[in-house]
BATORTOR-133235 format. One record per residue (C-alpha): residue in one letter; x negated, y negated, z negated. Coordinates in steps of 0.2 Angstrom, whole numbers, plus 2048, in hexadecimal, padded with zeros to 3 digits. Example, Ala and Ser with C-alpha at 12.3 -4.5 7.8 and 13.67 -1.06 7.14 Angstrom:
# residues 2
a7C28167D9 s7BC8057DC 
//
This chain:
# residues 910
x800800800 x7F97EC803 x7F57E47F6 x7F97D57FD x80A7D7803 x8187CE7F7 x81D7D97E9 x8307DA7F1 x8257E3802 x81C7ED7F4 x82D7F47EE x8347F7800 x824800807 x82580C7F5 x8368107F7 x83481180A x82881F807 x83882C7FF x83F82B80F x83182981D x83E83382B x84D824827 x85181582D x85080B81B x85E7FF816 x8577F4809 x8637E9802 x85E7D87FE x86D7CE7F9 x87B7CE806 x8737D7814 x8697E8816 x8567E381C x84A7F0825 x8397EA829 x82A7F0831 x82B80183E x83D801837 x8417F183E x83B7EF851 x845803852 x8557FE84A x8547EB854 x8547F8865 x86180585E x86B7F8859 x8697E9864 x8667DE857 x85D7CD856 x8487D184F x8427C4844 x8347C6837 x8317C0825 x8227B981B x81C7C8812 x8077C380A x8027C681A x7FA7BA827 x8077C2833 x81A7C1830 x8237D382E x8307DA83B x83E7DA831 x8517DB838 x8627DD82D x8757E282F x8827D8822 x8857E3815 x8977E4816 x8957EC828 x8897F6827 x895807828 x89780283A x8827FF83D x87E80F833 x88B81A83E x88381384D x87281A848 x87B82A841 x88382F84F x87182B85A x86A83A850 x86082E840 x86182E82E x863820822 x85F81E812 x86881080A x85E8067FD x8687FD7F1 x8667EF7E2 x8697FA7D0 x8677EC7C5 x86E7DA7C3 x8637CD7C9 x8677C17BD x85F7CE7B0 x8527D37BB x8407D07B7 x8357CD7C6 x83C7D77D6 x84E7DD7D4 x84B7F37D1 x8547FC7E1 x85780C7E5 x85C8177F3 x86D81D7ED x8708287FF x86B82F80E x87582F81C x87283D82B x87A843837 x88085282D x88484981E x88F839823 x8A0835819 x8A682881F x8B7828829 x8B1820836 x8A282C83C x8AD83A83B x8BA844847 x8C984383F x8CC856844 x8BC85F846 x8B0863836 x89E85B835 x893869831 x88186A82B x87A87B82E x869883825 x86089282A x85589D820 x8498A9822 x84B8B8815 x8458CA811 x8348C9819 x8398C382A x8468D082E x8568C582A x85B8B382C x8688AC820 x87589D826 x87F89181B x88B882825 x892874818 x89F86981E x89B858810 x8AB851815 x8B7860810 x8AB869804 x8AC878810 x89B88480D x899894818 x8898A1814 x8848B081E x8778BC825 x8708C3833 x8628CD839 x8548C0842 x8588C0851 x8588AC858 x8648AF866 x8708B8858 x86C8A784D x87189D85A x8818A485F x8868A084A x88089084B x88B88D85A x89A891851 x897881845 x891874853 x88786E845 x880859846 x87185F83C x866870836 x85A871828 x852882823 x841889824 x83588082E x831891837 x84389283D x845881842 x83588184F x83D890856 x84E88B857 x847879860 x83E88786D x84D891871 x85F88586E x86A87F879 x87587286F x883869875 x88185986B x871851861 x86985B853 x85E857846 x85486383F x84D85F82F x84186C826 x84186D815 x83F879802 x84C8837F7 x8528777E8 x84F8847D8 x85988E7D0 x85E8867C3 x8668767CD x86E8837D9 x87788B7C9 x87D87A7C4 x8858767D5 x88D8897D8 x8958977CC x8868A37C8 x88D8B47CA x8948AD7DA x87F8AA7E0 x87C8B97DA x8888C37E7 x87E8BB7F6 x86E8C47FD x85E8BB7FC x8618B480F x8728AB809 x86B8A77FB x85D89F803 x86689580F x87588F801 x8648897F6 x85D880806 x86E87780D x8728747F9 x86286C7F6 x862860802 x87485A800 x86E8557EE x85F84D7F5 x866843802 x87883F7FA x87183A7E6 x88483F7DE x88F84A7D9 x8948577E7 x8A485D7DD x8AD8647ED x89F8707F1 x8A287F7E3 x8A888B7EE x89A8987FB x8A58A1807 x89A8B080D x89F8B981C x8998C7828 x8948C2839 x89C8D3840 x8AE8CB839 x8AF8C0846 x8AD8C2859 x89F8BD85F x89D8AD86E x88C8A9873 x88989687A x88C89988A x89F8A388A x8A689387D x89F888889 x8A6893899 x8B5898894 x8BA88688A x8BF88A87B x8BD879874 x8B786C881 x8B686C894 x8A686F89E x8A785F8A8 x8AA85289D x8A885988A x8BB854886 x8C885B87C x8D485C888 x8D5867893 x8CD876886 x8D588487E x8D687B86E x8DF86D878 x8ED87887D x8F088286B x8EF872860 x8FF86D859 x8F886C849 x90185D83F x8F285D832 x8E1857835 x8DC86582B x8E5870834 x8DE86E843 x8CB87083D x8D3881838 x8D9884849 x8C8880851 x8C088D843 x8CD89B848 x8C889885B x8B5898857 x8B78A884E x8C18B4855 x8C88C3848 x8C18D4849 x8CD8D983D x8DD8E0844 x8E78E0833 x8E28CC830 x8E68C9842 x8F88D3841 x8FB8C982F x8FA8B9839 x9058BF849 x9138C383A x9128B0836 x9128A8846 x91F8B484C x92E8B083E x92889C843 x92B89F855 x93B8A7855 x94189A848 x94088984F x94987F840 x93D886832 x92F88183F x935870841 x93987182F x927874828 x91F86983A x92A85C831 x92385D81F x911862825 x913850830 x912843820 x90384C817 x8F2845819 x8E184D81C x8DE856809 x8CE85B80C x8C684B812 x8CE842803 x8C68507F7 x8B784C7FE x8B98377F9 x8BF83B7ED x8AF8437E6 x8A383A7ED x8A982B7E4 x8B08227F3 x8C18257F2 x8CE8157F1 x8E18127EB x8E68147FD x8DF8287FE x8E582A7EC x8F88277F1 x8F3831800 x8F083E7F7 x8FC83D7EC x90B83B7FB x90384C802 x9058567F3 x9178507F1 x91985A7FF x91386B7FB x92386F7F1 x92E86E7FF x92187580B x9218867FD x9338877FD x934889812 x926897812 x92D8A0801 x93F8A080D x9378A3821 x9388B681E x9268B9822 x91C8C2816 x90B8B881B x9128A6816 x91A8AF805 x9088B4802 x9008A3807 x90E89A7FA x90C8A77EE x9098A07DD x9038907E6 x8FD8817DA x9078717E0 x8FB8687D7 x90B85E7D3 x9038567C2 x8F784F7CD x9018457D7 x90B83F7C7 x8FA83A7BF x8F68307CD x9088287CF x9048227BE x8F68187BF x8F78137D1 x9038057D7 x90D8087E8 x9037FD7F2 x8F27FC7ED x8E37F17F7 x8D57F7801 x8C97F27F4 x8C87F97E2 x8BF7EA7DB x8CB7DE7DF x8D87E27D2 x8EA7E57D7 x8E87FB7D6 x8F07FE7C6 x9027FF7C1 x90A7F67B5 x90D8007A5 x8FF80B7A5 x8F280179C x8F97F778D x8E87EB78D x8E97E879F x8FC7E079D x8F87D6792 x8E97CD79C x8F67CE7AB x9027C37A1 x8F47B779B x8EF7B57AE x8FF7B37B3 x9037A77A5 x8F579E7AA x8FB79C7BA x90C7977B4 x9037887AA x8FA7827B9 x90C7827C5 x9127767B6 x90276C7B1 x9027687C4 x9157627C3 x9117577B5 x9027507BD x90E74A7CA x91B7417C0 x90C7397B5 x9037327C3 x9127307D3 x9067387DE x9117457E5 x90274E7F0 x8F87527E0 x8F57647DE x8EA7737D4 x8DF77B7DF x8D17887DE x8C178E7E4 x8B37997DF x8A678D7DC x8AE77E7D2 x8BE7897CD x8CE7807C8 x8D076E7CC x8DC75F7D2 x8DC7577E2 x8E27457E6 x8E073D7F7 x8D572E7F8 x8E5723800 x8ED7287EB x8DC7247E1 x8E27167DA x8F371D7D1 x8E67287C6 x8E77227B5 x8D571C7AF x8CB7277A3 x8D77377A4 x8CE7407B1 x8BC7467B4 x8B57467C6 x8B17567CC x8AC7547E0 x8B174A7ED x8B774C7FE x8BA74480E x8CA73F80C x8CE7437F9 x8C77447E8 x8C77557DC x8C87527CB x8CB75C7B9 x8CF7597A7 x8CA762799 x8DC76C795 x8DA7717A8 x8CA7777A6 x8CF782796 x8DB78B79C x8CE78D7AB x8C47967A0 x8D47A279A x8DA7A77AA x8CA7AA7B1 x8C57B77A4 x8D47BF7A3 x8D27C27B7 x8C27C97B6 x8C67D27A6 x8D67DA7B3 x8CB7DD7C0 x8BD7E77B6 x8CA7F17AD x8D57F57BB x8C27FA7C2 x8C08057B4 x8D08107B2 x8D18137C3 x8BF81B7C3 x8C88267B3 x8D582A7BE x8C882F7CB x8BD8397C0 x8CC8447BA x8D284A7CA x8BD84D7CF x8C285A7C4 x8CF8627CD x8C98607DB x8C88757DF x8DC8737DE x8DC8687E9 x8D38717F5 x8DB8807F5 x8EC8787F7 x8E3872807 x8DF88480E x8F288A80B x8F887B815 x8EB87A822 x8EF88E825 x90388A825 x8FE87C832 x8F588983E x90389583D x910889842 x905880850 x902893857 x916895857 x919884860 x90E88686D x91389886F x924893870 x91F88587C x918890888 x92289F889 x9128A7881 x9158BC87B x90F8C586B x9018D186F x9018E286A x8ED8E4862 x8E78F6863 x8D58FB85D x8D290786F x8CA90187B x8D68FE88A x8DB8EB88D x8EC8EA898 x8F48D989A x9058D88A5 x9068C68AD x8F98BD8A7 x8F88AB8A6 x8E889E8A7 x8F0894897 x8E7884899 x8E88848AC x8FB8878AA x8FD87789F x8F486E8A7 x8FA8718BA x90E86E8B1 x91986F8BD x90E8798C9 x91388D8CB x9068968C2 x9038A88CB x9028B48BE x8F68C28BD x8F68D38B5 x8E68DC8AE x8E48F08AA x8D38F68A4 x8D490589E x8C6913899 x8CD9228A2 x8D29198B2 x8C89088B7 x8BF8FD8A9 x8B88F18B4 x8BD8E88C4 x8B48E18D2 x8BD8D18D7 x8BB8CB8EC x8C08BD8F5 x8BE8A98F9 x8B889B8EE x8CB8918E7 x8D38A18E7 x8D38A48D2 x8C78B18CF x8C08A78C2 x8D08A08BC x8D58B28BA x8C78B88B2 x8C78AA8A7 x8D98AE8A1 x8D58C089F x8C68BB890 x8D18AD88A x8E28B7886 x8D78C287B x8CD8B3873 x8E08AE870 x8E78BF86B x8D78C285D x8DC8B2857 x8EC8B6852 x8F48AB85E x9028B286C x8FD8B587E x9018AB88F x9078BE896 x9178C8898 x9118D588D x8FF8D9885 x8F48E787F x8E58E1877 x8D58EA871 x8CA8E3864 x8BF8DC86E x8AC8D8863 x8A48CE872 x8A88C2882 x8998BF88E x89C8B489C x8948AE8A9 x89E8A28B3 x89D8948C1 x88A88D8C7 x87F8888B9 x86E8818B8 x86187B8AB x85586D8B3 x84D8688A4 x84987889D x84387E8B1 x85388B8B3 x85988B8C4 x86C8908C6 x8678A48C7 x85A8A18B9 x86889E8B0 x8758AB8B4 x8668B78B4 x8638B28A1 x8778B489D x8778C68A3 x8678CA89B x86F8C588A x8808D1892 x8758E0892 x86B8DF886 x87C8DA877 x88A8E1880 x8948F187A x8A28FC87F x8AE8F0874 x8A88E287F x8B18D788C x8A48D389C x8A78C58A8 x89D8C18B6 x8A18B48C3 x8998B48D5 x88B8C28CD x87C8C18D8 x87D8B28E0 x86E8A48E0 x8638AD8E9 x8608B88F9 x86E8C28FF x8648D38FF x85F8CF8EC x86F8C88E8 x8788D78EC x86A8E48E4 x86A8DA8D5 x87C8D98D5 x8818ED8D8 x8738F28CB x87C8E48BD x88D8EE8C0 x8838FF8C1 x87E8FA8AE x88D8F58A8 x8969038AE x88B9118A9 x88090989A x88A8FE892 x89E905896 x8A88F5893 x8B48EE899 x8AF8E08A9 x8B58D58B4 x8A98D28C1 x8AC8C68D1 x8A18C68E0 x89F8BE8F1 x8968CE8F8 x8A48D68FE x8978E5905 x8998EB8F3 x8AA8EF8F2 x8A39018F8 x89F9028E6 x8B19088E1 x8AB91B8E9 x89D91D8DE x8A29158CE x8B091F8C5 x8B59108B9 x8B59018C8 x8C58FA8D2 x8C38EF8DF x8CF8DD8DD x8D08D08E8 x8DB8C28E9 x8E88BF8F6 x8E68B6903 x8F48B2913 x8EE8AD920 x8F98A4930 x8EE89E93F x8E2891938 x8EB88F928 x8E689991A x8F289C909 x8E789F8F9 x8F28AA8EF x8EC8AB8DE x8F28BE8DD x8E78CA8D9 x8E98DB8E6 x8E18EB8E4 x8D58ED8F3 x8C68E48F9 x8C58D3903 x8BE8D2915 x8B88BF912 x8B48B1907 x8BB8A1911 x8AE899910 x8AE88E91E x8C188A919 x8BF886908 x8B1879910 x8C087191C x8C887090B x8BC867901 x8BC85A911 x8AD85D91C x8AE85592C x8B686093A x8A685F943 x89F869935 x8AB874934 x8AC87A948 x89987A94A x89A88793A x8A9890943 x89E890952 x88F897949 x8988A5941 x89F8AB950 x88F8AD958 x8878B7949 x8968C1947 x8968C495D x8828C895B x8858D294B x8938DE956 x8888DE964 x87A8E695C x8838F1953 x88C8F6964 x8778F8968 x87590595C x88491195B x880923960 x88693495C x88493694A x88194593F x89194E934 x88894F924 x879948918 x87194A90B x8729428F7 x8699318F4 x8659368E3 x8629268D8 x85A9278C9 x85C9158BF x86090F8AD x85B91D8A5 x86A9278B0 x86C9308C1 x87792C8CE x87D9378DB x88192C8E9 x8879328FA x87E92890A x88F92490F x89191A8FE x88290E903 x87A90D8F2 x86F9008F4 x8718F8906 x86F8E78FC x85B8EB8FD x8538EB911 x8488F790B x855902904 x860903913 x84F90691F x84B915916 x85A91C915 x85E91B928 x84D92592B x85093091D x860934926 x85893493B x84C941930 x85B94B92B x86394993C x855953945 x850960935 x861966934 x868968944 x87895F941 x87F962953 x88097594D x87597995D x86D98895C x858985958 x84C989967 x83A98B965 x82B98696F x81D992973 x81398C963 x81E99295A x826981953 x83997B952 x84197295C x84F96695A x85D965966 x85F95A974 x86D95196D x86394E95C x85394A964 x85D93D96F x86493695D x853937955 x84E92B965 x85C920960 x85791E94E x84591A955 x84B90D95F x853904953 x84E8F294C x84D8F493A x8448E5935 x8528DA941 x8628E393A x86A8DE92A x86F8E791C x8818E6922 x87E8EB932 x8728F892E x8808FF923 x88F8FD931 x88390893C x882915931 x89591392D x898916941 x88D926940 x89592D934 x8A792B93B x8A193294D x89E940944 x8AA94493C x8B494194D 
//
């Protein structure tokens, strides 16, 4: 530190030193300063005026400030850019201060941490996450708190960061402390869909963990939860200097619970925000939030991050939303009551961090008045899940009387101004009342008799902070002032303010007794305050019942809304839906016929499907609706189908529409490449496979090889269930080799030059994608599109030719192609073209089969010999043998290649 710097720079460079990675706001009367580094960043992130201050040092400081009462709005600004602020307050009276006035950061403010209204989204959480490494680097422990609700979540899982990852997902977390370890590997492998701060950082001890949680409740978490809690739990009290009464309560949980959604299917399938533009609308939590709660709907958003594993918890809450959706008037009953009560959570949350005011105390108290009637609906619906959720519910009913005491109807903003308490509850506080209002009543009649006394009728008491009561007379009326009986007190432009010594007496009474009110009213309020910080577990537990009760009835709505059916949730393994629906797309195209679209995998008939046909025709939109009507289902939501029979599914891997990663150096098929790596390497039988457009983003030879050996794993490795869309329409052939595949395609009717997209999906394979059609549709010019008609036509005339080039008399038989792959063999016959996607492949397969064409005499001629003894072929094989020779291998395509040997075999067989 300088010894020449002032003694207040001193001070502000020694407390800048506790919080080196925060933007320092030191208070210094009515504004929050920062100076040095702190300055000339916060003057750029804020675009605020930079100035500089004298500080013992030949050069001036940079130094910049924000008002203090608006500096909520400046610190948000920096909170939301990703920074930290540590606030830095006066914590003595400067009128008994000796030398500099003693300051001390009372909080830090981080992205993970904020409280105020303002930063937050009024319905999703704000969680901070930690991450722990435990049991000698074989598990990871994760806890999520959510400051604002007093929400804590701990579990485990075996390290593995992609595993990690996919957790942290599910929270959307603004910040993550933990282990440094962890944190350098998360910054190498995340992909986050909003700034986060990663903070390192040590466990807090034992001893301060057992004073903020139960003890035999720490004790049932394993050393990676416990790690983590100590971690997250450590640095709330560090950053946040105060009481964190709302965070008693560790919810552990098992990972395998839930269904597991990597990054990539919540981003792909939408869940809840859209691909293009990061909105709300337009997602799945869009269409199913008719939530009347705030805290309802961050339940709802929880539910659609975590799918259920548990078919009895997911049944439980089908019984619910079904007695609400064939009852509207106790739905519109309890959407009624549900309507006038306020976010309970959030106001837990002021109301133990000391910031709560009389306005969110009369909220709360409003909300609770309403459980009663909320109880008496649920206990009469009929349902057995709402009687449980009622069941011996605490309506916290002394609460709101409690509060209804102390608080007046109508209280201010401010809780230092006076005017918060009600009239009866303090005897003390009465009486300075009536002495202030007294006092006022003195004033209104000293004023009236000033006015007779003198004749001026424009004399009147006024007040101001500095001088406090006085009388003003105009200068025009100076000379109707009685001599000797008043005492000049300041003087205006036009007028003269004067007092006499009664006036200042009672001064002196009314003023007292208004400060006196004013502290007091202060005081009891912070009692009230301090007794329902005590209660505050009731509170929040009366929050859970209603925010459950919230989702049950925003399911029913919507579900009646749509036409939406309850699912029937099996634990086999087949998945059949009967006129399916894309539920966001059907809202959102109202009005618009939406083509429905039925859906039968089933183990012992076909489990996955291969889906053909042009670009805009719905392949995606039907395989999205596919993986969305479980998500929904395993939710405990109804269905957008006529009828549906859902497995538990464990996972959803999709990989859908082009996608690439410049920064990281991931080219579109990079990254499809990567999503299908994860598919093979986590998928199971219980798994639901997507993949839209497999193979493309690269040659067509490698595209189609990499995309028949993708559907060769899953159908024979991994045995799940798949949907699988491709442009490749050569692999339809697939169907005859691979017991569990069906070819789809989607109907297409075609009139002239006008082409009819169907959205209707057909057994059978297509004949073509449309390509050039769906370019006339995205608005190319026609010169385009004729040259590319053109161009077609001659490949496809050359193609023919050729192919006319190369027929000949074909063989009637041949021999196995036997494929050994994947740790499997496939017995595939020639006529299934295995692998005409590879050149090479198909090449050696057309000599393997000119070879077979000569050995076995397949013209059933009998065998000649020569004089040395040899074999000969027949003529009619040597003349085919001479046909394969002439033959361009390295000109012809794989297609055409495989048309020859298609043309072969039916002469043949002719």
């Amino acid at each position: 530190m300088a010894a020449g710097y002032t003694p207040m720079i001193q001070q502000y460079l020694a407390i800048k030193e506790e919080a080196k990675d925060a933007f320092l706001f030191f208070r210094l009367g009515d504004f929050y300063e920062m100076f040095f580094e702190d300055a000339i960043n916060a003057s750029r992130e804020l675009e605020i005026t930079l100035t500089g201050r004298e500080g013992g040092t030949a050069e001036k400081i940079p130094m910049c400030g924000v008002p203090y009462h608006s500096a909520e709005n400046y610190i948000s600004r920096l909170v939301e850019k990703g920074y930290k602020v540590a606030v830095c307050e006066q914590v003595e009276d400067p009128a008994a201060a000796k030398g500099v006035v003693r300051r001390e950061i009372v909080r830090v403010i981080t992205p993970g941490t904020v409280m105020e209204s303002k930063s937050l989204a009024e319905k999703t959480n704000n969680f901070i996450v930690s991450v722990a490494i435990a049991g000698q680097g074989q598990t990871m422990g994760l806890a999520a708190c959510d400051l604002s609700t007093g929400e804590f979540y701990a579990t485990s899982l075996p390290f593995n960061i992609d595993t990690l990852l996919d957790e942290i997902n599910v929270y959307q977390p603004a910040e993550i402390v933990g282990d440094e370890v962890l944190l350098d590997k998360l910054g190498q492998h995340a992909v986050w869909n909003r700034p986060v701060l990663l903070t390192p950082r040590l466990p807090m001890s034992q001893e301060k963990l057992e004073q903020q949680f139960d003890p035999s409740e720490l004790a049932a978490l394993n050393e990676g939860r416990l790690r983590a809690v100590s971690l997250l739990t450590g640095y709330l009290d560090d950053t946040q200097k105060r009481s964190l009464g709302h965070v008693r309560a560790i919810r552990a949980y098992e990972p395998n619970q839930y269904m597991i959604l990597d990054h990539y299917t919540r981003r792909n399938l939408e869940l809840t925000e859209t691909v293009r533009d990061r909105n709300k609308k337009g997602s799945l939590l869009w269409l199913l939030d008719r939530t009347q709660t705030s805290m309802g709907a961050r339940l709802l958003r929880r539910w659609i991050d975590k799918p259920l594993l548990s078919r009895s918890v997911i049944e439980a809450r089908y019984e619910a939303v079904d007695t609400l959706y064939r009852d509207l008037i106790l739905r519109e009953d309890i959407r009624a009551e549900l309507n006038h009560i306020y976010d309970l959570e959030r106001l837990v949350g002021r109301v133990a961090f000391g910031s709560a005011n009389g306005r969110d105390m009369n909220a709360l108290k409003n909300s609770i008045r309403r459980v009663p009637e909320l109880a008496a609906l649920s206990e009469k619906s009929g349902s057995e899940r709402l009687r449980q959720l009622v069941a011996g519910l605490d309506d916290c009913a002394d609460l709101a009387d409690m509060i209804e005491t102390v608080i007046v109807d109508e209280p201010p903003v401010s809780i230092r101004e006076g005017g918060l308490i009600r009239a009866g509850y303090d005897e003390y506080l009465d009486q300075l009342r009536e002495a202030s209002t007294n006092g006022k009543k003195w004033l209104a009649e000293l004023e009236r008799q000033e006015r007779e006394a003198t004749g001026i009728k424009s004399i009147k008491i006024g007040f101001n902070k500095v001088f406090g009561y006085f009388l003003e007379v105009s200068k025009a009326n100076l000379a109707m002032l009685p001599e000797g009986r008043y005492e000049r007190k300041q003087t205006l432009a036009n007028a003269e303010r004067f007092v006499t010594p009664e006036l200042k007496e009672k001064e002196r009474l009314i003023l007292e007794a208004e400060d006196k009110m004013v502290d007091l009213e202060y005081s009891r309020f912070l009692e009230l305050r301090d007794q329902l910080s005590q209660q505050l577990h009731r509170l929040q537990k009366l929050a859970e019942v209603i925010a459950e009760l919230d989702v049950y009835q925003s399911f029913a709505t919507i579900s009646a809304e749509r036409r939406f059916t309850r699912p029937a949730i099996t634990d086999g393994f087949d998945l059949v839906i009967d006129d399916g629906r894309h539920p966001v797309v059907e809202a959102v195209v109202e009005g618009a016929p939406f083509i429905s679209n039925s859906a039968a995998l089933r183990k012992d008939e076909h489990s996955m499907l291969l889906i053909t046909g042009p670009n805009m025709a719905g392949k995606s939109t039907y395989m999205r609706q596919v993986a969305l009507i479980c998500i929904m289902a395993q939710i405990g939501c109804f269905v957008p189908a006529k009828a549906a029979e859902i497995p538990l599914i464990d996972r959803i891997f999709t990989r859908i529409g082009a996608a690439d990663d410049l920064i990281g150096g991931q080219s579109t098929f990079m990254v499809e490449m990567k999503d299908i790596q994860l598919m093979t390497e986590k998928a199971t039988a219980s798994s639901l496979v997507i993949i839209d457009e497999l193979g493309r983003g690269t040659s067509t030879g490698e595209g189609m090889a990499i995309a028949q050996a993708v559907i060769e794993f899953v159908h024979y490795q991994i045995g799940c269930k798949a949907l699988v869309s491709t442009h490749f329409h050569e692999l339809s052939h697939l169907e005859a080799s691979l017991p569990s595949l069906a070819n789809a395609c989607m109907a297409v009717q075609e009139s002239g030059d006008h082409v009819t997209f169907l959205r209707k999906l057909i057994p059978g394979a297509a004949s073509t994608s449309y390509g050039i059609y769906c370019a006339r549709l995205a608005g190319l010019p026609e010169s385009v599109i004729g040259r590319a008609y053109e161009l077609l036509e001659r490949a496809e005339s050359e193609a023919e030719a050729q192919l006319q080039g190369a027929r000949a008399v074909q063989p009637v038989g041949q021999p196995e192609n036997v494929k050994k792959s994947f740790g499997y063999t496939v017995f595939a016959p020639i006529n299934s073209t295995p692998d005409i996607q590879d050149p090479e492949v198909m090449r050696q397969a057309i000599r393997e089969t000119a070879s077979a064409a000569v050995q076995l005499s397949i013209f059933d001629e009998p065998e000649q010999t020569v004089d040395s003894g040899k074999k000969k072929a027949s003529p009619k094989a040597e003349q085919l043998a001479e046909q394969l020779r002439k033959l361009d291998l390295f000109n012809m395509t794989p297609m055409q290649a495989m048309q020859w040997l298609n043309d072969m075999k039916r002469k043949i067989n002719d």
